[in-house]
C-alpha positions as a LaTeX table, in Angstrom:
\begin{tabular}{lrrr}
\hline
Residue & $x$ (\AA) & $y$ (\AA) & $z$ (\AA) \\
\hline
Unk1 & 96.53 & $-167.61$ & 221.16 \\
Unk2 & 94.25 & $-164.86$ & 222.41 \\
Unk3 & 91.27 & $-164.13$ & 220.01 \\
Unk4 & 91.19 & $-160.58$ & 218.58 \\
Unk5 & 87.62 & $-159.40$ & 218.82 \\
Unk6 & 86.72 & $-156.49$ & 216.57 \\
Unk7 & 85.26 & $-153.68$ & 217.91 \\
Unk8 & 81.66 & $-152.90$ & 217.48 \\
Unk9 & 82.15 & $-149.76$ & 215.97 \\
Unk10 & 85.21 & $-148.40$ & 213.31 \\
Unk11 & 88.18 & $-147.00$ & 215.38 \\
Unk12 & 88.27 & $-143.48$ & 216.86 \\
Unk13 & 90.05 & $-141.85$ & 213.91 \\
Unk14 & 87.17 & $-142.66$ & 211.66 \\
Unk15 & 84.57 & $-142.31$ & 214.53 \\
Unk16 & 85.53 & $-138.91$ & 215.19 \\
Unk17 & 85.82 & $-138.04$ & 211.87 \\
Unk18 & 81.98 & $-139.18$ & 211.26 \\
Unk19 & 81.07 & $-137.31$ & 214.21 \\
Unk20 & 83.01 & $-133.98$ & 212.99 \\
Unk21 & 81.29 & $-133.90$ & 209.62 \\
Unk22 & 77.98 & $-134.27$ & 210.72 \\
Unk23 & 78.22 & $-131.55$ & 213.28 \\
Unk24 & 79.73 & $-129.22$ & 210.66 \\
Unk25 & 77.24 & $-130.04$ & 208.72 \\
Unk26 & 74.05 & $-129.09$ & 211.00 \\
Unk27 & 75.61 & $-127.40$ & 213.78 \\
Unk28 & 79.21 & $-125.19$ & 212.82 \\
Unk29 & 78.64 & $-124.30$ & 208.83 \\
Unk30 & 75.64 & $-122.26$ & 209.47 \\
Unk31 & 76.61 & $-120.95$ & 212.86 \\
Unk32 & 79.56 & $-119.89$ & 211.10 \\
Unk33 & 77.66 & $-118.65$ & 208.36 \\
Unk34 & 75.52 & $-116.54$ & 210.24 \\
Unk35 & 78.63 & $-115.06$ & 211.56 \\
Unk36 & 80.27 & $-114.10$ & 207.82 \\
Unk37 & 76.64 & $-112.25$ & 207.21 \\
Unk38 & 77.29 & $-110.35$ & 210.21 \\
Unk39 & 80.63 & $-109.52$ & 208.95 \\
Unk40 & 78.28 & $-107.20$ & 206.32 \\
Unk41 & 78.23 & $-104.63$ & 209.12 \\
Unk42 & 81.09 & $-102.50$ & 210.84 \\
Unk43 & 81.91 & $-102.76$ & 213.96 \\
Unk44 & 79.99 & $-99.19$ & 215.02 \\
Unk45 & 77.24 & $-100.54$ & 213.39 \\
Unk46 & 76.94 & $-104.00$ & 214.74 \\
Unk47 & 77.37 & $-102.30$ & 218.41 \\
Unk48 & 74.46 & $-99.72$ & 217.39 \\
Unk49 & 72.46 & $-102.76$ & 216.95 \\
Unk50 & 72.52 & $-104.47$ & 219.64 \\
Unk51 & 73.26 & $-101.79$ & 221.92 \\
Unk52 & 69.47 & $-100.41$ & 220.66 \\
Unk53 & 67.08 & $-100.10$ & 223.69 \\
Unk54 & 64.58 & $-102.17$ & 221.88 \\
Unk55 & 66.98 & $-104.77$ & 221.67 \\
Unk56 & 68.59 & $-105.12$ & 225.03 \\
Unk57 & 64.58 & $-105.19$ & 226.44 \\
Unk58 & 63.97 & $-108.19$ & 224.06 \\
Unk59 & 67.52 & $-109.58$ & 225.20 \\
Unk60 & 66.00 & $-109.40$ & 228.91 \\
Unk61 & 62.76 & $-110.25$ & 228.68 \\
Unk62 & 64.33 & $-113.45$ & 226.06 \\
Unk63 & 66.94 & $-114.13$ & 228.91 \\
Unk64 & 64.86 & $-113.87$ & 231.96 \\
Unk65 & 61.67 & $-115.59$ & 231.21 \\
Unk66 & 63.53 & $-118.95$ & 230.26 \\
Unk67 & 65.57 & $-118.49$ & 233.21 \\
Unk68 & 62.52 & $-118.18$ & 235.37 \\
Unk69 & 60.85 & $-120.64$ & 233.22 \\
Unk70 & 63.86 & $-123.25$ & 234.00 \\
Unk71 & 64.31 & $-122.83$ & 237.59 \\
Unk72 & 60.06 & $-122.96$ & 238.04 \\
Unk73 & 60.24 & $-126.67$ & 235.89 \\
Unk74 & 63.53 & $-127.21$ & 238.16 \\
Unk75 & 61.23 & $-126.91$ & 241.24 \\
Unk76 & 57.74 & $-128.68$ & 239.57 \\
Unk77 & 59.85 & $-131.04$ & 237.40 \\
Unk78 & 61.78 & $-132.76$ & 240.60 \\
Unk79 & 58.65 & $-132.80$ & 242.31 \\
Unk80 & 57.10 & $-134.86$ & 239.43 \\
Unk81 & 60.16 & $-136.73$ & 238.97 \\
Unk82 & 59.92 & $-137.76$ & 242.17 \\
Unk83 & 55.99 & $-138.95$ & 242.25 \\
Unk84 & 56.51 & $-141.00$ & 238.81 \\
Unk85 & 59.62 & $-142.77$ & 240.44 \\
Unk86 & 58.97 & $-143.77$ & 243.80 \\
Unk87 & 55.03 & $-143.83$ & 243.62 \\
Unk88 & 52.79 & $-146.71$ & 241.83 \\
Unk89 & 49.29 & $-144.70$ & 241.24 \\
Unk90 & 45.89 & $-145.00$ & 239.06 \\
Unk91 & 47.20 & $-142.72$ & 235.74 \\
Unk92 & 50.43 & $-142.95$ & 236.65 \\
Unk93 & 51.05 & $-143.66$ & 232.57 \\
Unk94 & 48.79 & $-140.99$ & 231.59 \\
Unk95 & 51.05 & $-138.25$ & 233.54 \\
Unk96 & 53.86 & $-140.07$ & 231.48 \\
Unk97 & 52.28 & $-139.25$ & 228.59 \\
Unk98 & 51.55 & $-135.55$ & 229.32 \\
Unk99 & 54.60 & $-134.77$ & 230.25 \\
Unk100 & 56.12 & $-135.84$ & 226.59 \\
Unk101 & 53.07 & $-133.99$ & 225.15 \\
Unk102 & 55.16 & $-130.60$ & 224.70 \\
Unk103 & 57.69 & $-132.57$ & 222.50 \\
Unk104 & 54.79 & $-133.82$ & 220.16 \\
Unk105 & 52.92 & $-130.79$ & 220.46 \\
Unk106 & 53.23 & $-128.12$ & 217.83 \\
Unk107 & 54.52 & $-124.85$ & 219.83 \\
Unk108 & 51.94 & $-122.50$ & 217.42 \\
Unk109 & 48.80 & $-124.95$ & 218.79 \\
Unk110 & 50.39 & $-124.87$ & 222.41 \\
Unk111 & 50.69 & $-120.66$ & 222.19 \\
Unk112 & 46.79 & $-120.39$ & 221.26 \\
Unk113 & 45.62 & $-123.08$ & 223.85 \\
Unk114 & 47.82 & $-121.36$ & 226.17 \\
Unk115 & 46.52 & $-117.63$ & 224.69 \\
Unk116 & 42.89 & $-118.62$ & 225.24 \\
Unk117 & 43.05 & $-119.89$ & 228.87 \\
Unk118 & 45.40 & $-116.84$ & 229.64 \\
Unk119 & 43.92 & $-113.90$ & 227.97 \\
Unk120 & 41.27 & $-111.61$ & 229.82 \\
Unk121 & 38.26 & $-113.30$ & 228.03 \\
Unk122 & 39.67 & $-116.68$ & 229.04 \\
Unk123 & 38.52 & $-118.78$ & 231.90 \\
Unk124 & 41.93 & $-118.62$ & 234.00 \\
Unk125 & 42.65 & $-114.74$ & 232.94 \\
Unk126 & 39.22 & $-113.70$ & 233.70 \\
Unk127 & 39.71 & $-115.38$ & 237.08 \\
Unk128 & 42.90 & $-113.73$ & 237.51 \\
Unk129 & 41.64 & $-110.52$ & 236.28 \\
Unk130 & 39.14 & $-110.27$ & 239.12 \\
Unk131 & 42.22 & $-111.00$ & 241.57 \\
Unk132 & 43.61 & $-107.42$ & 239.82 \\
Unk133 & 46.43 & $-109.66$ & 237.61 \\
Unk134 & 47.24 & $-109.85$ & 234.02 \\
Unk135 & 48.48 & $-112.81$ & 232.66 \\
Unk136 & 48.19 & $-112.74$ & 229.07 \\
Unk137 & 50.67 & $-110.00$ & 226.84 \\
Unk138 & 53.35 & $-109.59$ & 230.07 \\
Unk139 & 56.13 & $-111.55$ & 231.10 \\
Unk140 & 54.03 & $-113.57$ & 233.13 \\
Unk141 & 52.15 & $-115.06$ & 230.14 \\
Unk142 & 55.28 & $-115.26$ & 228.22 \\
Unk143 & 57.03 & $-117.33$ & 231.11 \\
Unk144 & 53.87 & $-119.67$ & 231.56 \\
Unk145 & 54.35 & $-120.35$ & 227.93 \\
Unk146 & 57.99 & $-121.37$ & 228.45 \\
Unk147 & 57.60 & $-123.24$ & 231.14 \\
Unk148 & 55.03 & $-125.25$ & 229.55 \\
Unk149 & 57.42 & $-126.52$ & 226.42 \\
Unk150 & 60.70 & $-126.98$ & 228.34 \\
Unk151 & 58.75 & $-129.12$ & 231.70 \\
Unk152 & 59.67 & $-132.68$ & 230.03 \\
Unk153 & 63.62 & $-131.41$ & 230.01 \\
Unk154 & 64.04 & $-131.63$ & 233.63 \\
Unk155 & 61.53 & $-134.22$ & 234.58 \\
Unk156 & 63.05 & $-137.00$ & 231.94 \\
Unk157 & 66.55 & $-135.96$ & 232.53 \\
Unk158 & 65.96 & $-136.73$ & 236.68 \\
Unk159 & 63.91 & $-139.69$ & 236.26 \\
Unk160 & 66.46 & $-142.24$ & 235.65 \\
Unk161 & 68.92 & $-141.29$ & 238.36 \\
Unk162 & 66.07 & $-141.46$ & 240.67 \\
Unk163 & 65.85 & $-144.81$ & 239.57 \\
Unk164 & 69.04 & $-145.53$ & 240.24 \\
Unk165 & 69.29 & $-144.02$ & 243.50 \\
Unk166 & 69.55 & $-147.63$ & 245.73 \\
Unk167 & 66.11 & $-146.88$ & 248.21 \\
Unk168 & 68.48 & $-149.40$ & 250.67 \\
Unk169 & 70.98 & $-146.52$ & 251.41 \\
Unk170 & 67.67 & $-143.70$ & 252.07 \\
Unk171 & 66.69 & $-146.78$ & 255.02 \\
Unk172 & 69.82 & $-147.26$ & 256.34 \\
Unk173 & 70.38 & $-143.60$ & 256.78 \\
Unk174 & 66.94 & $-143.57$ & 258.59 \\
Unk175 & 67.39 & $-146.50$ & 260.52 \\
Unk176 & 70.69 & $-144.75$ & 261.90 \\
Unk177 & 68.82 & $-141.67$ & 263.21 \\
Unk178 & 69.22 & $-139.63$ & 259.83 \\
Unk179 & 66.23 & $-136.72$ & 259.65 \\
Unk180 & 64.30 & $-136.35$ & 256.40 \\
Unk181 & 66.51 & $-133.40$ & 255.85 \\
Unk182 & 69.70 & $-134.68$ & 256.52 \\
Unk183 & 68.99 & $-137.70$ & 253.98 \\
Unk184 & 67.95 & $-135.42$ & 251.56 \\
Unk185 & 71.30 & $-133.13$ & 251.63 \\
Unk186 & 73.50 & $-135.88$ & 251.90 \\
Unk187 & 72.38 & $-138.73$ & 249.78 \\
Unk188 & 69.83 & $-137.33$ & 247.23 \\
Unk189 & 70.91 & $-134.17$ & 246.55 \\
Unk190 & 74.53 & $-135.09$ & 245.45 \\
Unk191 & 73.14 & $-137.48$ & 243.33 \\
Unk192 & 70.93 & $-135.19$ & 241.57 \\
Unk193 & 72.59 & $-131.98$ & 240.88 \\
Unk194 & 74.85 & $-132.79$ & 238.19 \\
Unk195 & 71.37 & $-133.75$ & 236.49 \\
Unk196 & 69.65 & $-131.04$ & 237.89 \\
Unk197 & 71.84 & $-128.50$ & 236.27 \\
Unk198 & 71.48 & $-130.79$ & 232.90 \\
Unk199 & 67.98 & $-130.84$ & 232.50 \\
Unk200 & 67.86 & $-126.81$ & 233.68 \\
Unk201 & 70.58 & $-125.64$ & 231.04 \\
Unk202 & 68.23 & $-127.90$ & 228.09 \\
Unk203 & 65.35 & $-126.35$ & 229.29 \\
Unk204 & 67.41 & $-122.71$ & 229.86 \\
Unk205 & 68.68 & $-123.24$ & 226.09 \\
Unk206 & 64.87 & $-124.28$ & 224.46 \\
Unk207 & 63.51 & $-121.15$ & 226.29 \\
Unk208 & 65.75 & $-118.94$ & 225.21 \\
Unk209 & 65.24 & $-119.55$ & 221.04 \\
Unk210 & 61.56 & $-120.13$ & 221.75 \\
Unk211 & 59.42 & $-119.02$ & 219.48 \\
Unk212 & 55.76 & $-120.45$ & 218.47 \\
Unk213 & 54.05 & $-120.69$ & 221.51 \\
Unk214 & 55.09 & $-117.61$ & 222.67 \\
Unk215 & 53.77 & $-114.81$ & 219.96 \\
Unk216 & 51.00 & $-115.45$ & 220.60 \\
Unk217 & 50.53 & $-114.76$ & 224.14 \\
Unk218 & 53.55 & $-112.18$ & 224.31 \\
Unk219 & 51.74 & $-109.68$ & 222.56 \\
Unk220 & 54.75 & $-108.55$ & 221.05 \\
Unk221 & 54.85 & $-104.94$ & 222.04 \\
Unk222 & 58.20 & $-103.34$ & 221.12 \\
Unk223 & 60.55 & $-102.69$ & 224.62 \\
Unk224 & 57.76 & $-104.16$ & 226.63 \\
Unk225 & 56.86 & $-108.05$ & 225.35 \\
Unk226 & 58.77 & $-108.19$ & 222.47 \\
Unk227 & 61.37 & $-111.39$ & 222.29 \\
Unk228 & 64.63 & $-111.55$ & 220.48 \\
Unk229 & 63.77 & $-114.36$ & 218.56 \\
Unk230 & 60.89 & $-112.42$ & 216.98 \\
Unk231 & 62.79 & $-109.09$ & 216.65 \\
Unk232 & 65.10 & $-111.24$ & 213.97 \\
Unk233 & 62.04 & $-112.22$ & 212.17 \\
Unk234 & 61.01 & $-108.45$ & 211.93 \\
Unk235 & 64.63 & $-107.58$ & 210.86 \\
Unk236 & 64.34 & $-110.57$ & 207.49 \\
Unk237 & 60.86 & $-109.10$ & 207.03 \\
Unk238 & 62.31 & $-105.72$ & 206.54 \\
Unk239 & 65.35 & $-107.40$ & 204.38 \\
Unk240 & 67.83 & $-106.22$ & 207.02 \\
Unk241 & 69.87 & $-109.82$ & 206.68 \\
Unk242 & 72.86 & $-108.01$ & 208.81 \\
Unk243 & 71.28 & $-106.57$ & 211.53 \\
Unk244 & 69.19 & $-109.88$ & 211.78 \\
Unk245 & 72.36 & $-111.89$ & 211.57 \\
Unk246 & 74.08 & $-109.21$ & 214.36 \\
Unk247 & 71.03 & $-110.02$ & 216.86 \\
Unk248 & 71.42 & $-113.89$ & 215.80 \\
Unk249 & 75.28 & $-113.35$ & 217.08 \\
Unk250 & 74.74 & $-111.57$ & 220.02 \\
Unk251 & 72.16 & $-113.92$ & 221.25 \\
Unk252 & 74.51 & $-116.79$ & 220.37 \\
Unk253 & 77.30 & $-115.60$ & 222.54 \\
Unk254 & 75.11 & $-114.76$ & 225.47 \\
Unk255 & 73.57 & $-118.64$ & 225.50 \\
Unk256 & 77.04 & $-119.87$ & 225.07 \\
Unk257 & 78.50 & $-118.05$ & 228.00 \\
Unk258 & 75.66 & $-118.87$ & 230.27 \\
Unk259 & 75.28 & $-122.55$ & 229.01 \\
Unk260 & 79.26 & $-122.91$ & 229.18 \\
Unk261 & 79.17 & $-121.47$ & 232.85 \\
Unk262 & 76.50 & $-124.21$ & 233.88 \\
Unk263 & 78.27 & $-127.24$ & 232.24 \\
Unk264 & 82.00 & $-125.95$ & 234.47 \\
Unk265 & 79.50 & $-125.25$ & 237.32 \\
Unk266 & 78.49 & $-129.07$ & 236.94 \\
Unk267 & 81.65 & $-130.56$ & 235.90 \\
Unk268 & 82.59 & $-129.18$ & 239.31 \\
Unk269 & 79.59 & $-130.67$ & 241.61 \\
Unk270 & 80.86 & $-134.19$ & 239.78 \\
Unk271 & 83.91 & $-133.98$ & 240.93 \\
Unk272 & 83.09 & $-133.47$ & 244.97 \\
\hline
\end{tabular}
């Protein structure tokens, strides 16, 4: 007679049910109850909100600096991927360390390092101020800061797949006649998309509700540097709970569109 071994974990009823609660519990409760607050306001009034010109510039600038910011850690990150994987090197471990430095970091001590480098009395902005550019309180400085915290997204999510990537199958393909190119589009790249897109959607999602490192390099002038996540925080500072909880919704909806869009848009790669 066959032995019956128990599984590791309870059964997928009670697994689920676990998993359910706790996401309530962190994740849907107060998503939802940022939705009821926003319930406060009429439906005139929530579209005056965030139909305001001071909030649809904050919606862009939010939206397209950690878009910019993803896709230039997309480019850099792969690159570095790349080196740590298939290169042994002198500090090889201290670039491993660096990278995860953003996750340790405090974003408030990474926005003044990056605010004193940056700004005109800084060594880099004084530099780039005699080249006739401003880095420091523009979108430039705000997408520097950006791309700074969400770099280890990309880089740890390609690292392992690199790994696994067989080097056997890159040589064969060369020994066969295959050009750098041609290896690259047919072997590596549909290997790495699907985590491509991963680690640019993380770092697309920790851009976009950024908020430490990038006050204080942003400048924060209304319609011109001024990011959604700290328009909220002027809303609660003027006790306007609804019109802070409005913003809150409409920048939820936005991130889940675009972040739902990416995970179909890989779910599709996989499947080819």
């Amino acid at each position: 007679m066959a032995r019956r071994i128990s599984p590791v974990i309870p059964g997928f009823s009670l697994t689920l049910g676990y998993s359910l609660a706790y996401l309530s519990l962190l994740v849907l409760i107060p998503l939802a109850a940022m939705f009821i607050k926003a319930l406060d306001l009429s439906w005139t009034q929530f579209w005056a909100i965030v139909s305001q010109p001071r909030t649809l510039a904050a919606l862009k600038l939010s939206f397209g600096t950690a878009f910019a910011a993803a896709l230039l850690n997309g480019l850099v990150g792969t690159l570095l991927a790349w080196v740590l994987v298939r290169y042994r090197f002198a500090g090889r471990k201290v670039i491993e360390a660096m990278i995860d430095l953003p996750f340790a970091l405090p974003t408030a001590v990474a926005g003044i390092a990056l605010t004193a480098l940056y700004a005109p009395a800084g060594p880099i902005g004084k530099l780039a101020a005699e080249l006739g550019l401003k880095l420091a309180y523009t979108p430039i400085g705000i997408m520097l800061a950006l791309t700074f915290v969400t770099m280890p997204f990309v880089v740890r999510t390609l690292q392992p797949v690199l790994a696994d990537i067989p080097r056997e199958v890159e040589e064969a393909a060369a020994c066969l006649g295959a050009k750098p190119f041609q290896i690259f589009r047919h072997i590596l790249l549909p290997a790495l998309l699907p985590a491509w897109l991963t680690g640019f959607a993380l770092a697309f999602a920790r851009g976009v509700g950024e908020y430490g490192s990038v006050i204080f390099i942003a400048g924060n002038m209304p319609l011109k540097t001024e990011i959604l996540p700290l328009l909220i925080i002027v809303k609660l500072d003027q006790y306007d709970y609804a019109g802070a909880a409005a913003i809150g919704v409409l920048m939820l909806l936005v991130s889940f569109s675009l972040l739902l869009l990416i995970n179909l848009l890989q779910r599709q790669i996989s499947k080819h």
